[in-house]
C-alpha positions in Angstrom: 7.8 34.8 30.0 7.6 35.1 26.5 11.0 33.8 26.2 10.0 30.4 28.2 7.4 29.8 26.1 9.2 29.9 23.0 11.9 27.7 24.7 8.8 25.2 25.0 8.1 25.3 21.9 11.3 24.4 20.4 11.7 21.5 23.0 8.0 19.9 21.1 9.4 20.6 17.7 12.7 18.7 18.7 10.5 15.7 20.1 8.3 15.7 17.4 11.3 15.4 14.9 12.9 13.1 16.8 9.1 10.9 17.1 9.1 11.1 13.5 13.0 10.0 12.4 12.7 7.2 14.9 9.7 6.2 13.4 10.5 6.8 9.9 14.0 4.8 10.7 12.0 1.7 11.5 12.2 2.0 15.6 9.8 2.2 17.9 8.9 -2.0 17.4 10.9 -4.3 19.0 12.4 -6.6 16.3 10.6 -9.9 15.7 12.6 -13.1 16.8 13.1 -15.1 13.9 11.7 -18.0 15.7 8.4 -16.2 15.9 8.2 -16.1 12.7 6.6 -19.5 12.0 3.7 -18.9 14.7 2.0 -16.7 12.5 -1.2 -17.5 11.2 -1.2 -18.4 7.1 -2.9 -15.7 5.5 -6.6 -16.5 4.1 -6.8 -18.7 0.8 -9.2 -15.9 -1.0 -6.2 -13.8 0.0 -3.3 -16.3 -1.7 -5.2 -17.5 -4.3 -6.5 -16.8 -7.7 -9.8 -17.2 -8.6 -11.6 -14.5 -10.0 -14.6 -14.9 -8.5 -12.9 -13.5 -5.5 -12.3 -10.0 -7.3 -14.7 -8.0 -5.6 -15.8 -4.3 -6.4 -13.5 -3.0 -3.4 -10.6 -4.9 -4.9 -11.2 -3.2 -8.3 -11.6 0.0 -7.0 -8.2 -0.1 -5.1 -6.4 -2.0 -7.9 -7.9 1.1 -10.1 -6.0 3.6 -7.3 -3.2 2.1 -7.3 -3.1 1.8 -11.4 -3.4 5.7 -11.5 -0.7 5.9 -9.0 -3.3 7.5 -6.3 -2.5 4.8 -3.5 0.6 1.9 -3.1 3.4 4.3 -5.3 1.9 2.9 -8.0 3.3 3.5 -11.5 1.4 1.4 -14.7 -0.8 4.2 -15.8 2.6 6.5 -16.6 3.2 4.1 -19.3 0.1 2.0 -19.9 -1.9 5.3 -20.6 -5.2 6.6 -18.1 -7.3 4.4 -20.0 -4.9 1.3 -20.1 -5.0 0.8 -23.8 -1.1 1.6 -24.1 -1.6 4.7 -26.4 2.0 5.8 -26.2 3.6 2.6 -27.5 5.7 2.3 -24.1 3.6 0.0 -23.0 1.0 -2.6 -24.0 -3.0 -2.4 -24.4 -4.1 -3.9 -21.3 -8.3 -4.3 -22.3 -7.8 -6.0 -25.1 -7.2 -10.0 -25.4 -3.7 -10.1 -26.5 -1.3 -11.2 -24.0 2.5 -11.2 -24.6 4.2 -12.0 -21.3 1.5 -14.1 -19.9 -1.7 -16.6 -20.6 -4.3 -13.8 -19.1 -5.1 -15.3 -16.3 -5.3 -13.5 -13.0 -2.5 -15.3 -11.6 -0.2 -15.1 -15.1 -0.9 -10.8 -14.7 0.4 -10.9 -10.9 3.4 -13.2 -12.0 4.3 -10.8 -14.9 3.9 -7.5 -12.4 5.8 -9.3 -9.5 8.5 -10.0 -11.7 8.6 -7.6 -14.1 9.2 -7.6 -18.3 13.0 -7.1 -18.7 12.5 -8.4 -22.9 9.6 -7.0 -24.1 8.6 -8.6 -27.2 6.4 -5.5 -29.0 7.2 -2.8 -27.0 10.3 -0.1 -26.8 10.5 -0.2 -22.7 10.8 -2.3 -20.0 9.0 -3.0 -17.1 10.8 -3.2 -13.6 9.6 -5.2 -11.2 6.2 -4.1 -9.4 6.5 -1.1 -12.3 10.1 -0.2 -10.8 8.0 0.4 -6.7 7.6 -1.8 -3.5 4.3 -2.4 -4.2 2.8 -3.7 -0.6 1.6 -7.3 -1.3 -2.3 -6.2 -1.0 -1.4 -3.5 -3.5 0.0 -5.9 -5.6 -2.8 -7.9 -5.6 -5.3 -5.2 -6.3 -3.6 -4.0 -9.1 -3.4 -7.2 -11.1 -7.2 -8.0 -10.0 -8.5 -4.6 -11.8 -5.9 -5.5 -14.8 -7.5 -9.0 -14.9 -11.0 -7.0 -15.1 -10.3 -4.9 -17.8 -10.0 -8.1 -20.5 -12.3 -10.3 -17.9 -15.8 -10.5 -16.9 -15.6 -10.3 -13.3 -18.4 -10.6 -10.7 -21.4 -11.1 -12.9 
């Protein structure tokens, strides 16, 4: 008996590894017709645009994660410093209002993340794209919202 139970047990190990690999592999979803690709539904426009009166507490607070490199993979605060003033000299101050690969702007920050800084003009590193990650578009967006509200007044 003893034996058939441990055989049981290795037979859900097996199907849980192989739930997982399929899963982590991408299967498990059916691949999406490229012609049903232009049914979806546009996303919201407080979601594609830039106005920082749409930066809300919730936005901040995940941009904040994802800065520290608590949720998205996030990277900035390795070089930007915990406090974002850019106290190693990697990296610049993001609070204060000097801005050397964009105007400031909410939109200008999320350009200059998306796209990375490949010639910095002050510093001794560059910046990879999305801080050298796949940030996840939301992510993205978070991210350069609490940037934008470190230098900004935002929701007052």
């Amino acid at each position: 008996m003893r034996h058939a139970g441990l055989a049981i047990a290795r037979v859900r190990l097996w199907l849980l590894g192989a739930v997982f690999l399929v899963t982590a592999c991408g299967g498990g979803e059916p691949a999406e017709a490229e012609d049903d690709k232009d049914d979806a539904p546009a996303p919201p426009a407080a979601a594609t645009g830039f106005d920082p009166a749409t930066i809300t507490p919730a936005l901040i607070a995940l941009g904040d994660s994802v800065f520290r490199g608590l949720a998205g993979m996030g990277t900035c605060m390795s070089c930007h410093g915990e406090d974002a003033t850019g106290p190693t000299g990697v990296a610049p101050n993001l609070r204060d209002a000097e801005w050397l690969h964009s105007d400031g702007s909410w939109e200008g920050i999320f350009k200059t993340v998306q796209g990375g800084v490949m010639a910095p003009k002050k510093h001794s590193s560059v910046m990879l794209p999305m801080g050298g990650t796949n940030l996840a578009p939301e992510h993205l967006r978070a991210v350069t919202a609490y940037v934008y509200s470190l230098s900004h007044k935002v929701g007052q």
